[in-house]
N, CA, C and O atoms as a GROMACS GRO file, in nm:
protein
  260
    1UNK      N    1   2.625   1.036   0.662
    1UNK     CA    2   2.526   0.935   0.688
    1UNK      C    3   2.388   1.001   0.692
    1UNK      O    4   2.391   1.115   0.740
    2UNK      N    5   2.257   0.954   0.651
    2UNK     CA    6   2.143   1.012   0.645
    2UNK      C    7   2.057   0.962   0.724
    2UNK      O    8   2.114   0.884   0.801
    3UNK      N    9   1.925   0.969   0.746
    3UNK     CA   10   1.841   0.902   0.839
    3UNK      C   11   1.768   0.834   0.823
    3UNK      O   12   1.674   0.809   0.900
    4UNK      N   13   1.801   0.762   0.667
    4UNK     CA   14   1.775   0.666   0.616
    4UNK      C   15   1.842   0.550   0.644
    4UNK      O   16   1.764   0.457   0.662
    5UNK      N   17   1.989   0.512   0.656
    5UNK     CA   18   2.068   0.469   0.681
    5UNK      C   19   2.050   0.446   0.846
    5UNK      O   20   2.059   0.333   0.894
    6UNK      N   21   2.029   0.542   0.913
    6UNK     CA   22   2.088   0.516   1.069
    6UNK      C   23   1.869   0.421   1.106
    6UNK      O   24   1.799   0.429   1.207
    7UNK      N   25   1.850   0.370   1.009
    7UNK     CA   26   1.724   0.282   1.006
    7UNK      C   27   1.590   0.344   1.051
    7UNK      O   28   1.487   0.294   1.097
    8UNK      N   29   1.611   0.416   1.034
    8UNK     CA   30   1.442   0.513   1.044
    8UNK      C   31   1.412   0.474   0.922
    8UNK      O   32   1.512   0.438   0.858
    9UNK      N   33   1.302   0.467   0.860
    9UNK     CA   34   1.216   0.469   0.817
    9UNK      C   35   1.059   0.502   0.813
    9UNK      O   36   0.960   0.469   0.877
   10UNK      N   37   1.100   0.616   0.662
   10UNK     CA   38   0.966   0.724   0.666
   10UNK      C   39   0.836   0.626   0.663
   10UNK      O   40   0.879   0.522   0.611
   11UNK      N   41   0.711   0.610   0.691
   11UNK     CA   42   0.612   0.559   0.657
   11UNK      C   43   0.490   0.662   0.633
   11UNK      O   44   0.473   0.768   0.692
   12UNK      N   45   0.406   0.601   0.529
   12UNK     CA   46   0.265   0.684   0.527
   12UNK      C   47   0.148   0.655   0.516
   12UNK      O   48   0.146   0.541   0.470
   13UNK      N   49   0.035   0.694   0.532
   13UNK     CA   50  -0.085   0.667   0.578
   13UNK      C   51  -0.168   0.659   0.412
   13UNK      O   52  -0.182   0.764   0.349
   14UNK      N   53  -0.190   0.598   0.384
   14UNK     CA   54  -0.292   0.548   0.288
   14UNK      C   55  -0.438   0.546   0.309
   14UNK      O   56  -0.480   0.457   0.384
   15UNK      N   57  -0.492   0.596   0.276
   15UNK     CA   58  -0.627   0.637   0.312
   15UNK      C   59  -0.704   0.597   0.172
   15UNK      O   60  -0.656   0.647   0.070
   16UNK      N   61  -0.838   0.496   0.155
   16UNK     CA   62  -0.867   0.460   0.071
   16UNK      C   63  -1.028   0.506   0.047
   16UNK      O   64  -1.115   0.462   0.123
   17UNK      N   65  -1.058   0.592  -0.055
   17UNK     CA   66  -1.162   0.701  -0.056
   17UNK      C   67  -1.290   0.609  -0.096
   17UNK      O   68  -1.257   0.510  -0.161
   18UNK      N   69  -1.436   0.621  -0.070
   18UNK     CA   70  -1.530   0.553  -0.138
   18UNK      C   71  -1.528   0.408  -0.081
   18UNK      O   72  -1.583   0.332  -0.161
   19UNK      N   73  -1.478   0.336   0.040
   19UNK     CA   74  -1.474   0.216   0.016
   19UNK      C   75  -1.556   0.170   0.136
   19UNK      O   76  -1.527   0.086   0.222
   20UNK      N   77  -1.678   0.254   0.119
   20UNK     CA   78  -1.830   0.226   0.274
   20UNK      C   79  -1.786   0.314   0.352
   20UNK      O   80  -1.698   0.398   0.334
   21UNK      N   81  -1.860   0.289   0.450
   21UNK     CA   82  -1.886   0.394   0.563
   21UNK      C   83  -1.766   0.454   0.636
   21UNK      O   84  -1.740   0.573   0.657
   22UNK      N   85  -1.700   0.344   0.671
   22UNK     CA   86  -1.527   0.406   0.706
   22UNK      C   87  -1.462   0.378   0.615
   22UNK      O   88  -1.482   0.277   0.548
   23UNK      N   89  -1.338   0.491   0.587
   23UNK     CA   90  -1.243   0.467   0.459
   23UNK      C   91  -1.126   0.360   0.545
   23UNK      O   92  -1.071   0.378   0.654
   24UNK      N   93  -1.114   0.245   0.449
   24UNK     CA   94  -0.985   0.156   0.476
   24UNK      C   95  -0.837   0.259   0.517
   24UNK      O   96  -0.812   0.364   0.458
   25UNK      N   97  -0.781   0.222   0.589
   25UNK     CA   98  -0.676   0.313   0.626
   25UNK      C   99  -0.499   0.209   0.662
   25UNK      O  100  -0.485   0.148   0.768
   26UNK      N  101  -0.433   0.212   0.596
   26UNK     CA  102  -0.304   0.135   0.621
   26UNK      C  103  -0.201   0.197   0.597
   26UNK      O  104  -0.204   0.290   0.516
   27UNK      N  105  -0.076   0.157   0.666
   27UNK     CA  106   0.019   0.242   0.674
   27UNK      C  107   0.098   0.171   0.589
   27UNK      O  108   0.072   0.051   0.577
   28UNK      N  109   0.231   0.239   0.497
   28UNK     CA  110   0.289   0.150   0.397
   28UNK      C  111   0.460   0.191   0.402
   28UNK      O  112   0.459   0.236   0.516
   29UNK      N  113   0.565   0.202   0.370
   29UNK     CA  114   0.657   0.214   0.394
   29UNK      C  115   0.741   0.300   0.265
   29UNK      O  116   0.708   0.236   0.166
   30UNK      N  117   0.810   0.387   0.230
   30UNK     CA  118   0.839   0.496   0.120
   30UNK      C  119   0.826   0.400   0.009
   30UNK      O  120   0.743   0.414  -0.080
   31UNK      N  121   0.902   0.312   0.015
   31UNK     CA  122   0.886   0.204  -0.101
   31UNK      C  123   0.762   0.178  -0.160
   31UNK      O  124   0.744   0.190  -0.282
   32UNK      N  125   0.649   0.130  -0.055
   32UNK     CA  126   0.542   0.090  -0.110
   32UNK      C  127   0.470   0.198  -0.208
   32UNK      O  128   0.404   0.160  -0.304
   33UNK      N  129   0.484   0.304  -0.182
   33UNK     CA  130   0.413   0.386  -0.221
   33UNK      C  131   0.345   0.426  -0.358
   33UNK      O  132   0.233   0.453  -0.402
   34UNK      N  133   0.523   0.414  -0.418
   34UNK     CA  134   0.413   0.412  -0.572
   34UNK      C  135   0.371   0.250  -0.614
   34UNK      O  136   0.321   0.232  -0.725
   35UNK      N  137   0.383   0.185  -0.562
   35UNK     CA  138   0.335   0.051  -0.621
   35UNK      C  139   0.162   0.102  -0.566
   35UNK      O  140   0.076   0.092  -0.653
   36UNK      N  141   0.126   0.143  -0.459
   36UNK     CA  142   0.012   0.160  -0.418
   36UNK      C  143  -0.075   0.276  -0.535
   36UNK      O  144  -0.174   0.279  -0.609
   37UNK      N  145   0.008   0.341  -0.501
   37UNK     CA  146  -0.064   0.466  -0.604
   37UNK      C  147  -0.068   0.388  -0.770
   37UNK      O  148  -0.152   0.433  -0.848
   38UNK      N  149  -0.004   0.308  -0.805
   38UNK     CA  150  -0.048   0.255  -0.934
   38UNK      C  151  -0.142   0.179  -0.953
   38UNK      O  152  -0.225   0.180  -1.044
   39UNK      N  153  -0.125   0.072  -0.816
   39UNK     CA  154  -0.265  -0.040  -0.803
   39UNK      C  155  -0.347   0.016  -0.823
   39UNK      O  156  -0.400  -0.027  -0.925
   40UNK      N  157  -0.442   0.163  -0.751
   40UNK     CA  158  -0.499   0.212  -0.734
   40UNK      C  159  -0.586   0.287  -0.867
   40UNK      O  160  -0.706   0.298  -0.892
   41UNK      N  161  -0.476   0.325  -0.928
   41UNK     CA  162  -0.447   0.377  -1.027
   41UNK      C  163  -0.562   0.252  -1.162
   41UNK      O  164  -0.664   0.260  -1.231
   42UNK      N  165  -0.465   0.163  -1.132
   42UNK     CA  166  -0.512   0.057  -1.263
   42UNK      C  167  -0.689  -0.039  -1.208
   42UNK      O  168  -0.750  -0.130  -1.263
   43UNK      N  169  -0.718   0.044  -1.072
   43UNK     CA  170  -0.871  -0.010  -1.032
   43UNK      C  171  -0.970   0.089  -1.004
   43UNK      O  172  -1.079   0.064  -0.952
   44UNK      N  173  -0.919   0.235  -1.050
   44UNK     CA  174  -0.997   0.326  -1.038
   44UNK      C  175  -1.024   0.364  -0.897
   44UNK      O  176  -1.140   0.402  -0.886
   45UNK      N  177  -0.972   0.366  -0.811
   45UNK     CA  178  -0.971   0.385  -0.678
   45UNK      C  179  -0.880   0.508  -0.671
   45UNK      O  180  -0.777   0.536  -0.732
   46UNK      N  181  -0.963   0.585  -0.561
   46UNK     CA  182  -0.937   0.682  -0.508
   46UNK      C  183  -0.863   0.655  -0.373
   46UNK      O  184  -0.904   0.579  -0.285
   47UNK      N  185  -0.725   0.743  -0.370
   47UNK     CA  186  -0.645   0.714  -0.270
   47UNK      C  187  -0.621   0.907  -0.170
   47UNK      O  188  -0.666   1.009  -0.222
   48UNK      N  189  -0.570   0.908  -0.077
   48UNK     CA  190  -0.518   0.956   0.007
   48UNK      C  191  -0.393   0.956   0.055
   48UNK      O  192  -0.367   0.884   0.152
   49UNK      N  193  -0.289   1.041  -0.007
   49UNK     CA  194  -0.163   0.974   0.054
   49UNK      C  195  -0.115   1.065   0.166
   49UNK      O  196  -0.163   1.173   0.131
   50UNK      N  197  -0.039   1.090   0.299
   50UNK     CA  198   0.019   1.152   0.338
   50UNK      C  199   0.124   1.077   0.467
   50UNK      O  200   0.100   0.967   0.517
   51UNK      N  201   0.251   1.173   0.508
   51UNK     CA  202   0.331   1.092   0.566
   51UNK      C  203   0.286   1.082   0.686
   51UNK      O  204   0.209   1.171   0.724
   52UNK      N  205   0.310   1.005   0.750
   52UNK     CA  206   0.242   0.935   0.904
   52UNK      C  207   0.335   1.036   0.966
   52UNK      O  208   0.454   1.036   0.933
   53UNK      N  209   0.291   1.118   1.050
   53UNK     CA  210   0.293   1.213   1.168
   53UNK      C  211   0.347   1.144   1.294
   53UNK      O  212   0.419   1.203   1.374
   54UNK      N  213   0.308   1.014   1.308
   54UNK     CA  214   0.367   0.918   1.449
   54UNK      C  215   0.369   0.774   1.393
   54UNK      O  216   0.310   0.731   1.294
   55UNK      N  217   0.472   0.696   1.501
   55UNK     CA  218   0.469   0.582   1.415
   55UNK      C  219   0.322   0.489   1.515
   55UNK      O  220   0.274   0.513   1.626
   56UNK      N  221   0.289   0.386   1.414
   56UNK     CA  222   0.223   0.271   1.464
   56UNK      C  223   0.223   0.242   1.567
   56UNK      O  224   0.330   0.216   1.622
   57UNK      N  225   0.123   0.236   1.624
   57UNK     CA  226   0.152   0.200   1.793
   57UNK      C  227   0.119   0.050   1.796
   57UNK      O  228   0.014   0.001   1.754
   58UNK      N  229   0.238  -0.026   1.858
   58UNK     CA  230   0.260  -0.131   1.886
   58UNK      C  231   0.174  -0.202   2.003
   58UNK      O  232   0.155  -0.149   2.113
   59UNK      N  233   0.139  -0.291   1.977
   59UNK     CA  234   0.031  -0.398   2.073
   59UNK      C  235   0.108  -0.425   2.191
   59UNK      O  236   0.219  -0.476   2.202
   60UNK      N  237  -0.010  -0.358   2.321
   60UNK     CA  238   0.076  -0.373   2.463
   60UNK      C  239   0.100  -0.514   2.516
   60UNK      O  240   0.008  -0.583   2.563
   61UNK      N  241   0.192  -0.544   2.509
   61UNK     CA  242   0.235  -0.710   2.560
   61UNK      C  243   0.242  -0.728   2.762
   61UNK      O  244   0.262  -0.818   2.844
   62UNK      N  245   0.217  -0.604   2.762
   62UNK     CA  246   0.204  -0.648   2.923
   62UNK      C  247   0.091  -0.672   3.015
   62UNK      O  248  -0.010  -0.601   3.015
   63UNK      N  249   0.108  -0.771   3.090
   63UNK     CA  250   0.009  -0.871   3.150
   63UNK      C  251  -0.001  -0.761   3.262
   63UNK      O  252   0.078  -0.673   3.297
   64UNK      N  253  -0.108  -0.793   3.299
   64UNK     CA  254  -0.220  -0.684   3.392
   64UNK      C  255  -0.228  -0.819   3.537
   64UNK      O  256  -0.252  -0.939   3.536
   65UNK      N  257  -0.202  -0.747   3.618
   65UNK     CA  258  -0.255  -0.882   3.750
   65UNK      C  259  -0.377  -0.841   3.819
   65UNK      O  260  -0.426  -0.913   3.906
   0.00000   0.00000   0.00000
């Protein structure tokens, strides 16, 4: 069994070069990846790829009194 299977999933950071003052930044999932790098590809856009180091930090749902 691999650690693909036991539902991890790798994700990576997309970093989008030239696009104003802060570069756009989104995280995408192994899959997405070359679909991204082609979009990119076919609009002349400069990309950044590397694998996300930590995952996404999730929005704190707990109520404060």
């Amino acid at each position: 069994m691999t650690s693909s299977s036991q539902g991890a999933v790798q994700l990576y950071e997309i970093t989008y070069l030239g696009t104003g003052r802060e570069p756009e930044v989104r995280t995408v999932e192994v899959g997405e990846v070359a679909a991204v790098i082609e979009h990119a590809g076919e609009h002349g856009m400069q990309i950044l790829v590397r694998p996300c180091t930590r995952p996404p930090q999730e929005p704190d749902t707990r109520k404060e009194d």
